[in-house]
Every structure is written in structure tokens, then in C-alpha cells.
Backbone as JSON, one array per atom type, in Angstrom:
{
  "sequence": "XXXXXXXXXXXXXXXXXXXXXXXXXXXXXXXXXXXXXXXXXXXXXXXXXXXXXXXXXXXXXXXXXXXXXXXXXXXXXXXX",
  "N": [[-11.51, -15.68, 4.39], [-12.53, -14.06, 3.08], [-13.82, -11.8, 4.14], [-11.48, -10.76, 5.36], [-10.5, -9.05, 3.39], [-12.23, -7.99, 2.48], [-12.83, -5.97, 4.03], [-10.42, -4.55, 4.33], [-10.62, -3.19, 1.83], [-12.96, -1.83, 2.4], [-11.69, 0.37, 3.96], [-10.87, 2.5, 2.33], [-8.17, 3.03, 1.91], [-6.07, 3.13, -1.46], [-3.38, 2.48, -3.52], [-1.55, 5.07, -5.09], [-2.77, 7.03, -7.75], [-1.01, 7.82, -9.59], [2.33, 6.3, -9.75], [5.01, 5.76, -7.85], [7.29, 2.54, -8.25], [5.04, 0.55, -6.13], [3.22, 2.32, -5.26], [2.6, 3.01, -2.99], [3.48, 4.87, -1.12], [2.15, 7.57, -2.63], [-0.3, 6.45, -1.94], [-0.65, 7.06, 0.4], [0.22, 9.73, 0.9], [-1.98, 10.74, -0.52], [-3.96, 9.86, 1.25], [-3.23, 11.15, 3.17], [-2.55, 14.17, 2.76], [-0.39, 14.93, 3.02], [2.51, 16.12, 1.2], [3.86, 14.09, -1.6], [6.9, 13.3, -2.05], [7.67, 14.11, 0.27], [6.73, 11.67, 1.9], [7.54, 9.86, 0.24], [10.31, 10.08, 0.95], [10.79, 9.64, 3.76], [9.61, 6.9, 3.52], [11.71, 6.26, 2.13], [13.73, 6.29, 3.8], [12.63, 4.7, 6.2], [13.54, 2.15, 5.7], [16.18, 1.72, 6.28], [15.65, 0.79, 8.9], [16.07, -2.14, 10.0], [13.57, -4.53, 10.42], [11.34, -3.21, 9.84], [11.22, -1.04, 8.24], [11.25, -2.48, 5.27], [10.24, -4.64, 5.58], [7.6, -4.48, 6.29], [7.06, -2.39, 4.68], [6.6, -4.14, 2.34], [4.78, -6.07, 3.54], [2.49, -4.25, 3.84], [2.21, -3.68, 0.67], [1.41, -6.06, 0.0], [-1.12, -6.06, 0.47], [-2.54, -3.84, -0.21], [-4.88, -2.43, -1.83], [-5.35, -1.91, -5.47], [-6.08, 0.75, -7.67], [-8.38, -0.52, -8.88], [-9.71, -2.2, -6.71], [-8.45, -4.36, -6.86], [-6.88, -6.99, -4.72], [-3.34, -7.68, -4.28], [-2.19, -9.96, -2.71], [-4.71, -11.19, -2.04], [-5.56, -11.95, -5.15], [-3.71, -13.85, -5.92], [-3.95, -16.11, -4.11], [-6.13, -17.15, -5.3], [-8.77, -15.13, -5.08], [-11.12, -13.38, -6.28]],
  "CA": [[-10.57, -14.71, 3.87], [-13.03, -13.08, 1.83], [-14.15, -10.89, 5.22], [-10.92, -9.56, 5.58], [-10.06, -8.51, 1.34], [-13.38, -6.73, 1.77], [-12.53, -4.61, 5.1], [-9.03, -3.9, 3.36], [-11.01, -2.16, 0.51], [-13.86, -0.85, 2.73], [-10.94, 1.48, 4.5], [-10.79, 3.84, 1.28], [-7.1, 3.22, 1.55], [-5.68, 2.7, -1.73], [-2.34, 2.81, -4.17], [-1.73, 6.28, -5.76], [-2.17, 6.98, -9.02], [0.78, 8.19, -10.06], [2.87, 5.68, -8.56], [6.83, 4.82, -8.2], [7.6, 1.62, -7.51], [4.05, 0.05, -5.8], [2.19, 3.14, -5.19], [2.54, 2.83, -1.52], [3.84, 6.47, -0.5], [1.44, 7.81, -3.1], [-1.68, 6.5, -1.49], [-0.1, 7.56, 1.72], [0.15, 10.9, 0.4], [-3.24, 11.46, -0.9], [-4.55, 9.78, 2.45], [-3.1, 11.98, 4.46], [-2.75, 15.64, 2.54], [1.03, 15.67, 2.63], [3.32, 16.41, 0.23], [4.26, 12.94, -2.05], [7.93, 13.76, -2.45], [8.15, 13.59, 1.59], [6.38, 10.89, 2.12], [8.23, 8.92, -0.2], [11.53, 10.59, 1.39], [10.36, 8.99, 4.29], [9.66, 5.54, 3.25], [12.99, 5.6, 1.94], [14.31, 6.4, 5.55], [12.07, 4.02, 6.96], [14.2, 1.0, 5.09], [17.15, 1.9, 6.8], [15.18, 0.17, 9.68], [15.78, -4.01, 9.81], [12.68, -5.18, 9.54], [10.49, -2.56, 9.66], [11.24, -0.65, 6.56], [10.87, -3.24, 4.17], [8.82, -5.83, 5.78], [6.24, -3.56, 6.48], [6.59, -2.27, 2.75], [6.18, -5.51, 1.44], [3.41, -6.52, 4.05], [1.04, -3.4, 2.84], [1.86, -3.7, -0.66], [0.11, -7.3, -0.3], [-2.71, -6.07, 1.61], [-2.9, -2.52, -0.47], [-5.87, -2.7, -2.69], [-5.04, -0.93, -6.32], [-7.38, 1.73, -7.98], [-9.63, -1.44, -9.15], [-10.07, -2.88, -5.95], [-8.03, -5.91, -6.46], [-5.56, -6.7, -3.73], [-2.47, -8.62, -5.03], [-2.73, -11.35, -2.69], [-6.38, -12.28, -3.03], [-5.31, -12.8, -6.41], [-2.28, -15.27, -5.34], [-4.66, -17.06, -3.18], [-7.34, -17.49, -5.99], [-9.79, -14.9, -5.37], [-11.5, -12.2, -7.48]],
  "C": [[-11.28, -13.57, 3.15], [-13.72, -11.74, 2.72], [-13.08, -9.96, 5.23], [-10.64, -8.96, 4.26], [-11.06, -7.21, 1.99], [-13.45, -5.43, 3.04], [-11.31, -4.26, 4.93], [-9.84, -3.28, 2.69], [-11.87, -1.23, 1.29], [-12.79, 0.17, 3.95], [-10.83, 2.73, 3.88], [-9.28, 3.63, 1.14], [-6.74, 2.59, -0.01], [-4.24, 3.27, -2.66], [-2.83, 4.07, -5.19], [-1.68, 6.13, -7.03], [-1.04, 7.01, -10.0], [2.14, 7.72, -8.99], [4.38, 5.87, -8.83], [6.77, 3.87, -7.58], [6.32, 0.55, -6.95], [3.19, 1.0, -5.1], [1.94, 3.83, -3.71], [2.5, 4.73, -0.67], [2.67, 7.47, -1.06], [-0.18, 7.93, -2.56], [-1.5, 6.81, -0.61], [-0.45, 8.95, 1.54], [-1.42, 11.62, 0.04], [-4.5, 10.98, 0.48], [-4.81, 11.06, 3.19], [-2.94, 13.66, 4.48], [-1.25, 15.79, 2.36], [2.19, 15.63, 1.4], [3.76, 14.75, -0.48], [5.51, 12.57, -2.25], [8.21, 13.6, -0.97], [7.69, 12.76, 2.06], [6.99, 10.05, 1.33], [9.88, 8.73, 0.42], [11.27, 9.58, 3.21], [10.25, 7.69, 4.37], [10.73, 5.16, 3.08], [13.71, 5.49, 3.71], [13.78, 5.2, 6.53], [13.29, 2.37, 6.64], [15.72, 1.13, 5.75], [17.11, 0.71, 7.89], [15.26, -1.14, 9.32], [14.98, -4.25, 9.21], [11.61, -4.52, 9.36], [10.3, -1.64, 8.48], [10.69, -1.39, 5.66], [10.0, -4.22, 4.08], [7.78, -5.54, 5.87], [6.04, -3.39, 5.67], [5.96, -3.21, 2.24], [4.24, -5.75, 2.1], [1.84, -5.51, 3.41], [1.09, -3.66, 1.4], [1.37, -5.05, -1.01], [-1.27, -7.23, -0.5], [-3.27, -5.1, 0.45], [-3.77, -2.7, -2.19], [-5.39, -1.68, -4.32], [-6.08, -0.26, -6.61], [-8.54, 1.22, -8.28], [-10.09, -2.03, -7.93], [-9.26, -4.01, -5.91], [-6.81, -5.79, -5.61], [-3.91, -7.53, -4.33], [-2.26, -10.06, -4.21], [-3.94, -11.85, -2.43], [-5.91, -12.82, -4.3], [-4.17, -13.92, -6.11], [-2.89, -16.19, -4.73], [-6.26, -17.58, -4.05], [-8.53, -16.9, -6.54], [-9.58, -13.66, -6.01], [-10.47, -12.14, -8.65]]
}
């Protein structure tokens, strides 16, 4: 497990600083150059969607490393 944590972090992706909610749109935002305010406008839209809105939300904000590096489930599972 500890292979994939550490190619989750070595992507550069992570939660925005200035977050709402789990940061998600935020680090999206500073990924990608666009505006944070439509990219969150967006996410909301995306939830409309069954299971793709929210399950997907959820699923990155497991995976999505914060500004320290730690992921939230590595920690649930023991490590770092």
C-alpha cells in the first residue's frame, strides 16, 4: 500500500488552500489555472449525477493528499 500513498503524492496533486468543504475543487483549480468559483460550480453540477458526483467526490477526497502530504486514508489504515 505504501507504493501507491507515495505515487498519490508524487502527482503534485493536492487539496487547496483555501478550501470549502475538502479542498477538492480548490486543488482542481490551482491544478488546472481555472477560475475556483467555476470549478466548484461544477462539482456542484457534477452531484446531480448518481454515482458519479459524489462517489467520485468521496473516492478523491480519500486518495487526495493535504498540503502536508498526509492522505486521509493512509491514516485510517495505520500509516504515516
Amino acid at each position: 500500500m505504501r507504493k501507491l500513498f507515495d505515487s498519490i503524492r508524487n502527482l503534485g496533486f493536492r487539496r487547496g488552500p483555501g478550501r470549502i468543504v475538502g479542498g477538492i475543487a480548490g486543488g482542481l483549480a490551482a491544478a488546472t489555472g481555472i477560475n475556483v468559483w467555476l470549478v466548484r460550480l461544477l462539482v456542484l453540477l457534477s452531484f446531480l449525477l448518481p454515482v458519479v458526483g459524489i462517489g467520485l467526490y468521496l473516492l478523491i477526497w480519500v486518495l487526495t493528499p493535504w498540503q502536508d502530504d498526509s492522505i486521509p486514508l493512509e491514516q485510517v489504515l495505520g500509516g504515516r
